[in-house]
NUTI-227536 format. One record per residue (C-alpha): x, y, z; residue in three letters; residue number from 1. Coordinates in Angstrom, 2 decimals, padded with zeros to 5 digits. Layout:
! residues N
     east    north       up  rest   nr
        X        Y        Z   ALA  NUM
...
END
This chain:
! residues 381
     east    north       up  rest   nr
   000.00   000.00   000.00   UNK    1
   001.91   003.27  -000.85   UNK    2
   001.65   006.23   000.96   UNK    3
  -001.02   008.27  -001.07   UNK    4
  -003.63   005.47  -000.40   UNK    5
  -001.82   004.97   003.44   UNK    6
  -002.92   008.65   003.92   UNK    7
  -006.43   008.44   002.45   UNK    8
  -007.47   005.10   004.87   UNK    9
  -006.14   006.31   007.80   UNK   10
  -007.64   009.91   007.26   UNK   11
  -010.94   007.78   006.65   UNK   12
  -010.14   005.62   010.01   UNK   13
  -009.82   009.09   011.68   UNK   14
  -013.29   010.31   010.14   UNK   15
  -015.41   006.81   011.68   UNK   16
  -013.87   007.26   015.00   UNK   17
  -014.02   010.79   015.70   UNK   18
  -017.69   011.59   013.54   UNK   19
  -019.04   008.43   013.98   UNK   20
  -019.12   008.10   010.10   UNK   21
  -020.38   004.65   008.41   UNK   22
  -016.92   003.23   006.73   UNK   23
  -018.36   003.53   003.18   UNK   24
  -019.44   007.22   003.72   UNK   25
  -015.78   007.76   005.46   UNK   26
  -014.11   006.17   002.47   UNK   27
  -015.77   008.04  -000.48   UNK   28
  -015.66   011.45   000.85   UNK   29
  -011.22   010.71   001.45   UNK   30
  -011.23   009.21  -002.38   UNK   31
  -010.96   005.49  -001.24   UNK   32
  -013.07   002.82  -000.62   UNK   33
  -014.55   000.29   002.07   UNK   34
  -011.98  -002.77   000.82   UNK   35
  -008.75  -000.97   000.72   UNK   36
  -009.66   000.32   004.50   UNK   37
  -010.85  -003.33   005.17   UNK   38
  -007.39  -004.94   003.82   UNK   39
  -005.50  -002.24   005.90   UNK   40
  -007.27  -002.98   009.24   UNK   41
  -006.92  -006.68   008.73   UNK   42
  -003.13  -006.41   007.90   UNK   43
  -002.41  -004.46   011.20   UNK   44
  -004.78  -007.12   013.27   UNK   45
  -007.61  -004.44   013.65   UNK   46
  -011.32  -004.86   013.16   UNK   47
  -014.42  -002.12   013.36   UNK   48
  -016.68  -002.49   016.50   UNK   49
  -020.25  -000.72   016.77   UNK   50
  -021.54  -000.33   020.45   UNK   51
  -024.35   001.23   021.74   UNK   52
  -027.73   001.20   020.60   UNK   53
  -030.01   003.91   018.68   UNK   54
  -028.72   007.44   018.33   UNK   55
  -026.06   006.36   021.11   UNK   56
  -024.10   004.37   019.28   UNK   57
  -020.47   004.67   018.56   UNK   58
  -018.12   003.23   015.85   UNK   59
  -014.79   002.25   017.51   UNK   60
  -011.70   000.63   015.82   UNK   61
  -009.81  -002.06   018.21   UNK   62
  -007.01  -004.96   018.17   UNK   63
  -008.53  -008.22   017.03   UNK   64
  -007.78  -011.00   020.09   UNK   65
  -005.07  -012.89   019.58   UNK   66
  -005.40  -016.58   018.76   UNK   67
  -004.29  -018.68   021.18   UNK   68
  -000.68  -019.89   021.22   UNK   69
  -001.75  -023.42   021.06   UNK   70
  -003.94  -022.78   018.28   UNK   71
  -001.20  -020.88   016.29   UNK   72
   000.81  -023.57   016.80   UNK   73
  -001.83  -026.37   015.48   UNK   74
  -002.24  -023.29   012.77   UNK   75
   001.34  -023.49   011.87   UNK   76
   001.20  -027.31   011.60   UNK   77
  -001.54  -027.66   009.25   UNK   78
  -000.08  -024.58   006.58   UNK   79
   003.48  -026.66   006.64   UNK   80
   001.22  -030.10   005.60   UNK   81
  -001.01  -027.80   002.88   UNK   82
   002.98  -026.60   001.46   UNK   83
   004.88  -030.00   001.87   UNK   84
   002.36  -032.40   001.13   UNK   85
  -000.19  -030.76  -001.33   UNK   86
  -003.34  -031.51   001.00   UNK   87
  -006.28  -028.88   001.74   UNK   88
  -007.32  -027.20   004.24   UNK   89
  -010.04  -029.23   005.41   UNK   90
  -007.55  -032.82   005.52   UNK   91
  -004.43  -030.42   007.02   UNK   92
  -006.85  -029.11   009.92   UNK   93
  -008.02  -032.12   010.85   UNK   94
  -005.01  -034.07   011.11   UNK   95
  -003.56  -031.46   013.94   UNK   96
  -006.75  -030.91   015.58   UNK   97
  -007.75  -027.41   014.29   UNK   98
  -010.55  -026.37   012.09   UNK   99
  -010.02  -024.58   008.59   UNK  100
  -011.92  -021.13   010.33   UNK  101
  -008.55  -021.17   012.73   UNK  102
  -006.45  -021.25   009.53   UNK  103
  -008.32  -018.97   007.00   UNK  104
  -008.15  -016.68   010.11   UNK  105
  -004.49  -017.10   010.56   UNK  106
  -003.91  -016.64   007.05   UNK  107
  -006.19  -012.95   007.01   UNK  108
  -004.24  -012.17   009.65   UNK  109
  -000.78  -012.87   008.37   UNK  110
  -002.10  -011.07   004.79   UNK  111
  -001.30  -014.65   003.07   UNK  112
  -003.80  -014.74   000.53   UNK  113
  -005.54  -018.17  -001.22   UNK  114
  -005.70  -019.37  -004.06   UNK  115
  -008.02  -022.55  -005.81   UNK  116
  -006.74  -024.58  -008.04   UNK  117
  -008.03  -027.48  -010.56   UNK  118
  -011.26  -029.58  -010.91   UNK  119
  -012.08  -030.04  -007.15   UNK  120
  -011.11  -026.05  -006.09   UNK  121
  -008.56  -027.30  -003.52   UNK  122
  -006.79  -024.33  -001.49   UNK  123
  -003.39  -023.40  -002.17   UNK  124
  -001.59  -020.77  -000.37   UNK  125
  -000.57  -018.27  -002.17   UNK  126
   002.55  -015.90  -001.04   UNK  127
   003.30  -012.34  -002.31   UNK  128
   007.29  -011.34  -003.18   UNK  129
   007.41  -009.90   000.26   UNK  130
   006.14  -013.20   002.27   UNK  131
   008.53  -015.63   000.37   UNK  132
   010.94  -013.31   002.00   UNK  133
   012.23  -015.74   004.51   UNK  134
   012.00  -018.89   001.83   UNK  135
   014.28  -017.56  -000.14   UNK  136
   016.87  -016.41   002.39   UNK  137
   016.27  -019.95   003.36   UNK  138
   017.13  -021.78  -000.06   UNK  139
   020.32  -019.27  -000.59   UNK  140
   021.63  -020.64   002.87   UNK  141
   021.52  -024.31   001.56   UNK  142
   023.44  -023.43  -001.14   UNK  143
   021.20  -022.78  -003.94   UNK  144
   021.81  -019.79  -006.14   UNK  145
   019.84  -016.57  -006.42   UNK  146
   018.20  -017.83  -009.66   UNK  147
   017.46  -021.43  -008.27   UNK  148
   015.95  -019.81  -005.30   UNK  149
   013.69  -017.82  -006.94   UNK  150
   012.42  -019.89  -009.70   UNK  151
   011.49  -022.56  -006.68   UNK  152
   009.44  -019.99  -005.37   UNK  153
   007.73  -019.12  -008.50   UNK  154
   009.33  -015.54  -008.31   UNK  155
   012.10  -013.75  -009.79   UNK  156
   015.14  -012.60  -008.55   UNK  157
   014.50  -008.93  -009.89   UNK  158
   011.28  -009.19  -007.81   UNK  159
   013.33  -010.44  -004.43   UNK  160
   016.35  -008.35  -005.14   UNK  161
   013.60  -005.01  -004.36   UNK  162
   012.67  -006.57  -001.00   UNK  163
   014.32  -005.64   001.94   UNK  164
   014.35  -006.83   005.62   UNK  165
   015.23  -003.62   008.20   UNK  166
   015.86  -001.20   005.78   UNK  167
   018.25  -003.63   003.91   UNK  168
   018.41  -005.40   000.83   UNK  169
   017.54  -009.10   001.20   UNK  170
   020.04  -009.83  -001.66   UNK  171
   023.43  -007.98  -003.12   UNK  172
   024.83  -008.58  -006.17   UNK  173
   028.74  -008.82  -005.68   UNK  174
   030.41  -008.77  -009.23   UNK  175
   028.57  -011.31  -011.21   UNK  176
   027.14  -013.07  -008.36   UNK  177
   023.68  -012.53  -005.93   UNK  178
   024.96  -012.88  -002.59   UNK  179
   022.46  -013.43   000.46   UNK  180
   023.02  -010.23   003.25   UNK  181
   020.96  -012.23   005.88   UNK  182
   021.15  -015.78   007.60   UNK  183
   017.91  -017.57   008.85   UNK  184
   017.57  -018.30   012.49   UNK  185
   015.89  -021.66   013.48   UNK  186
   014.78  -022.44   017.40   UNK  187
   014.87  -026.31   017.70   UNK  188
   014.32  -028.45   020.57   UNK  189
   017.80  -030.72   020.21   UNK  190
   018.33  -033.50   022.73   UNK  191
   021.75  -035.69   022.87   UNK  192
   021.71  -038.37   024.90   UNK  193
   023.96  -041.88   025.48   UNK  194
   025.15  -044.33   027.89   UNK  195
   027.68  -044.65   030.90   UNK  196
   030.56  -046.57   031.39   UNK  197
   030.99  -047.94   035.27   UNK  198
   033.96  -049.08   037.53   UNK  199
   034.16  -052.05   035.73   UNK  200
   034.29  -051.16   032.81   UNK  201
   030.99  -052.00   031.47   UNK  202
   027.97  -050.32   030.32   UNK  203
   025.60  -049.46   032.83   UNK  204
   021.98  -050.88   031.92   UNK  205
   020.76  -052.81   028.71   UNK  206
   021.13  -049.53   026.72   UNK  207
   018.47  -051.05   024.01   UNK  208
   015.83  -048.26   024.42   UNK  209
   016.96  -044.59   024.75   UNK  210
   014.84  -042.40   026.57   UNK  211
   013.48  -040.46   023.62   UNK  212
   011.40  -043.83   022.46   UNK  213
   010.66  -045.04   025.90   UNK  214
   007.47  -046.00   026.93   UNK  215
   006.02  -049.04   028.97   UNK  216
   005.90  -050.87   025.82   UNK  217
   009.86  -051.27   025.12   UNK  218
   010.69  -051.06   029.13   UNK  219
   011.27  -054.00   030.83   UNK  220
   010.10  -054.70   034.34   UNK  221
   013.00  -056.30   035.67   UNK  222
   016.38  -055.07   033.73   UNK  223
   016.92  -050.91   033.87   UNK  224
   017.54  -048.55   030.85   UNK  225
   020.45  -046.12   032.38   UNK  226
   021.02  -043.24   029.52   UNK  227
   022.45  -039.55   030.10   UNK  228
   020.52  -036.73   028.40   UNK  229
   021.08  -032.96   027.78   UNK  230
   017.41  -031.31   026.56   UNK  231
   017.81  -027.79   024.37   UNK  232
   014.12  -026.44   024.55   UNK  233
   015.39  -023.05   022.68   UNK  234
   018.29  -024.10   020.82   UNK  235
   019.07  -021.02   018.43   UNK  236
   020.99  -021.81   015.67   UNK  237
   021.46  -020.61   011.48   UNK  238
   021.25  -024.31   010.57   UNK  239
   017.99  -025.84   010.05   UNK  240
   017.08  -029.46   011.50   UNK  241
   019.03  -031.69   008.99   UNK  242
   022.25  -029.67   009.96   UNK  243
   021.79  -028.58   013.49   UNK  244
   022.38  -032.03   015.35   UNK  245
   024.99  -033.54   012.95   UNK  246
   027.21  -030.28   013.81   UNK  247
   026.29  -029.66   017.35   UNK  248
   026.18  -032.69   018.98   UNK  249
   029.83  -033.77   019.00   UNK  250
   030.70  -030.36   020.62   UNK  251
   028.36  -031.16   022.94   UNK  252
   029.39  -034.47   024.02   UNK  253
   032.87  -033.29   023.77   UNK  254
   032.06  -030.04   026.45   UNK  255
   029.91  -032.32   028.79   UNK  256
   033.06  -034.67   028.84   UNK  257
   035.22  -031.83   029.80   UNK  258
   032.71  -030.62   031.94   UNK  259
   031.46  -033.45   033.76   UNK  260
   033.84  -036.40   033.54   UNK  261
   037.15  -034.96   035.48   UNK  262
   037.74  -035.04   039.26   UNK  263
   036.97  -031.81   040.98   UNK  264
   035.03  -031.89   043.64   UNK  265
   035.27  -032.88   047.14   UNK  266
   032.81  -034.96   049.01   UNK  267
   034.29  -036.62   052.01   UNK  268
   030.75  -038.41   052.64   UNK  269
   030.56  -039.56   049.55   UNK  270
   033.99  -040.92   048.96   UNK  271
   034.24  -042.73   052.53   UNK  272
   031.13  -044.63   050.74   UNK  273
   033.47  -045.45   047.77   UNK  274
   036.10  -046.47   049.97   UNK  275
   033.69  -049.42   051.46   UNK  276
   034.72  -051.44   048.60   UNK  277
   038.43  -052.04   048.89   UNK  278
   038.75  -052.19   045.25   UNK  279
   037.90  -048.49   044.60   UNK  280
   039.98  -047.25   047.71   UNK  281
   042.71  -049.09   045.98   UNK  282
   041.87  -047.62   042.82   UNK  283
   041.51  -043.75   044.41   UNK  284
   045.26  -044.40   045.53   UNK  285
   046.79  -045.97   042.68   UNK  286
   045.11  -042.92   040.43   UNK  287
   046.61  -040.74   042.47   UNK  288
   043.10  -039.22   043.59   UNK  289
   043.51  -038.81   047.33   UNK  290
   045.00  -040.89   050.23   UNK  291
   041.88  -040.43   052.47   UNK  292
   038.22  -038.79   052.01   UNK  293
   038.88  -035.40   052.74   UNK  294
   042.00  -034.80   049.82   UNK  295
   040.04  -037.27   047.32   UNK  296
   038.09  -035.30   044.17   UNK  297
   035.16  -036.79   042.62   UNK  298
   034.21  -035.80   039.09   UNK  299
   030.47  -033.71   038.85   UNK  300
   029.03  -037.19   037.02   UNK  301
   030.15  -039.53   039.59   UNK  302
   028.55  -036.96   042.25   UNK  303
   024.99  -036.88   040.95   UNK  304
   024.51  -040.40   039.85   UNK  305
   026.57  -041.25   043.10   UNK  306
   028.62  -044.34   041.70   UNK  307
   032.38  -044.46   041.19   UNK  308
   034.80  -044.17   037.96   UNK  309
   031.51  -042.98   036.13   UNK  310
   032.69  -042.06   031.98   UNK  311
   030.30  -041.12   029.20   UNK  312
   030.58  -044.08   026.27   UNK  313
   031.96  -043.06   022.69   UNK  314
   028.88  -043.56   021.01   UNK  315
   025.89  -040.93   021.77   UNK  316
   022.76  -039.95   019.66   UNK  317
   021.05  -036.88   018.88   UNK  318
   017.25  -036.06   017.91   UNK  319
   015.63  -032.60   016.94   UNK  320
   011.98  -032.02   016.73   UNK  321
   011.23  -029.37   014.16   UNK  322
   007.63  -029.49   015.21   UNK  323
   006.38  -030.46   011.42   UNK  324
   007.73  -026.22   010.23   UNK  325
   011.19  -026.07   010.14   UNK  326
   010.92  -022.71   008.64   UNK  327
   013.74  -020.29   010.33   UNK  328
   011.83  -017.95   013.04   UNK  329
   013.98  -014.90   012.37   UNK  330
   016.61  -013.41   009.73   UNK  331
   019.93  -012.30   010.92   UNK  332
   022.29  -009.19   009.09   UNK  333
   025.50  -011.69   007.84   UNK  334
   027.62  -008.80   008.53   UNK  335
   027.13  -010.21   012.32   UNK  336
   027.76  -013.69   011.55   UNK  337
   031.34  -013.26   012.59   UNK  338
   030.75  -012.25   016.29   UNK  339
   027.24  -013.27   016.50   UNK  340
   026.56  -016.07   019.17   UNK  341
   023.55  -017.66   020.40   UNK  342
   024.21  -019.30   024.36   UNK  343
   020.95  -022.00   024.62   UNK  344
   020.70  -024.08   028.52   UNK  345
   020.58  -027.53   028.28   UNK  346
   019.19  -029.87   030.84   UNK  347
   021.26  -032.46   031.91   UNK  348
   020.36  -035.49   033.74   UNK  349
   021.06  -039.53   034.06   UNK  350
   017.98  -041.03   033.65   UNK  351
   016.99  -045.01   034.84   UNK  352
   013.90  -046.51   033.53   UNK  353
   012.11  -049.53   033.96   UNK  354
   008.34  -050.71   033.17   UNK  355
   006.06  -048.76   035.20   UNK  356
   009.35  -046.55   036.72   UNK  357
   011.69  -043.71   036.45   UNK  358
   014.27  -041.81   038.29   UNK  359
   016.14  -038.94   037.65   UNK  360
   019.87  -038.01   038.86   UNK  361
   019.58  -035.24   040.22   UNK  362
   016.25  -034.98   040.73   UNK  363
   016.06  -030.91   039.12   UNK  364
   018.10  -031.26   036.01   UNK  365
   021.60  -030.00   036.33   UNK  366
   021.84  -026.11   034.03   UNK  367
   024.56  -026.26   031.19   UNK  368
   024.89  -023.76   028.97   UNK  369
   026.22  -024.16   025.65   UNK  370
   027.89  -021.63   023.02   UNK  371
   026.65  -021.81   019.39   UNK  372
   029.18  -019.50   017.26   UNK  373
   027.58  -018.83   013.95   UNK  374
   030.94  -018.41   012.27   UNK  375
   031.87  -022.24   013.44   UNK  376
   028.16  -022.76   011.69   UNK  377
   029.80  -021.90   007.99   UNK  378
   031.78  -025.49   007.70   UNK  379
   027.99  -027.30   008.56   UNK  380
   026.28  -025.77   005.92   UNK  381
END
């Protein structure tokens, strides 16, 4: 909308609040008309209200409530099924437990417009240049070229190369080449997760079912599943979910190693209950721990699950849930992408599991937080 017709709805938004005009009279006598007012009210998430009754009434403008968070999110679910499997609204709705009124709502709100296509009028979304914005940053980060990007988005570069995000160009051209100016930012959830190594040098547990697929079903009732886990609710990162775990998750096994594995602690309680078993006290000497309780350290691992010699295995897994839209949540200058860093907590605990049972070491999951350098994020793309 450019800044004539800007001027001409809002002086007609000023002449229904402050006269009390009807919206078609308002829009006429400003040179405008009731649907360009309309499609400006719904793209800032405002609506018309009449209260009152009789001469007493009054025409008001306010926000429109916003949906609920768990309905956006439902929202957000069905619009990635419409775009990545081709289904309509109706079948998309349904399968995450919304109703096409939630989306169609969404969607006026947004200012994503539809579109029906062949013999059957099935709903396609349909994005302007400046909401395929993020897409095509997107593409350009996995390597695709300017050109590539935009013809997979039905667009052309020409078009994208007038967008901007913050006052910036989305795109540059740098000699003969279109070169991205902005990163995409993705929040996942990431877990990483393995098995321990005890005293003796084996495993602890069965180690068959990780705690990510556990469930009475796969649990036994007599043998326990023993498995550490870190949990990343808000991992920030420019990678999306193919990328993020297969480049974070050795760093992160590596700094819980460092982190968790070597003495340096002191629990004289806890190590006189080591030294009940003559074995270990022999071991604490021979290591060159401590020659009695109260000199003895005790790594942070063997502290909260409490058993001695306690070493993360070599082999660990990783899972992210991209929550069906793995669409980045933000766009980031790439000027900043040599100091920019995100810091996400994990929550770290050793977890035991049996049929019908659980327990958690410690009980309130032990705080780690973890440095994600976008420039390190270059050599994962």
């Amino acid at each position: 909308m450019d800044s004539e017709v800007l001027k001409r709805v809002k002086q007609a938004l000023a002449l229904v609040e402050n006269n009390n005009m009807g919206i078609d009279s308002a829009a006429r006598s400003v040179g405008t008309d009731r649907r360009t007012v309309y499609r400006y009210l719904q793209s800032q998430g405002k609506r018309l209200v009449r209260s009152g009754a009789g001469k007493s009434f009054k025409i008001g403008v306010e926000n429109i409530p916003p949906q609920k968070a768990d309905v956006v999110a439902r929202v957000k679910k069905a619009l990635a099924l419409m775009e990545r499997r081709g289904i309509g609204v109706d079948r998309a709705a349904k399968m995450v437990g919304t109703d096409r009124r939630s989306v169609y709502r969404y969607l006026a709100r947004q200012g994503i417009k539809t579109v029906r296509k062949g013999k059957t009028g099935q709903i396609f979304i349909r994005r302007m240049p400046l909401q395929k914005k993020v897409d095509f940053i997107w593409a350009m980060s996995k390597g695709k070229s300017a050109s590539a990007a935009a013809r997979d988005l039905k667009t052309t570069v020409k078009t994208m190369s007038k967008i901007d995000h913050n006052g910036t160009p989305i795109v540059k051209k740098v000699g003969r080449r279109w070169v991205a100016q902005f990163l995409p930012v993705y929040n996942h959830r990431l877990v990483v997760y393995g098995t321990l190594t005890g005293f003796n040098g084996n495993t602890l547990g069965r180690g068959q079912t990780p705690p990510v697929k556990a469930d009475d079903k796969n649990l036994d009732k007599d043998y326990s599943e023993i498995w550490w886990q870190i949990d990343f609710d808000q991992f920030k990162s420019t990678l999306d979910a193919l990328d993020v775990g297969e480049c974070h998750a050795p760093e992160i096994f590596d700094m819980l190693k460092g982190r968790l594995e070597s003495p340096s602690l002191l629990d004289p309680t806890l190590v006189a209950d080591f030294n009940t078993d003559p074995r270990i006290k022999a071991d604490i000497i021979a290591s060159g721990r401590g020659t009695t309780p109260a000199d003895t350290k005790i790594s942070v691992l063997e502290n909260i699950f409490q058993k001695y010699d306690l070493s993360f295995d070599s082999d660990f897994n990783w899972g992210v849930d991209d929550n069906l839209s793995p669409r980045p949540v933000d766009l980031m200058p790439a000027s900043q992408s040599a100091k920019k860093f995100f810091q996400p907590v994990g929550r770290f605990q050793v977890i035991v599991m049996k049929k019908g049972y659980a327990e958690y070491y410690p009980q309130t999951p032990l705080k780690i937080p973890y440095r994600v350098r976008v420039s390190e994020e270059d050599k994962c793309r």
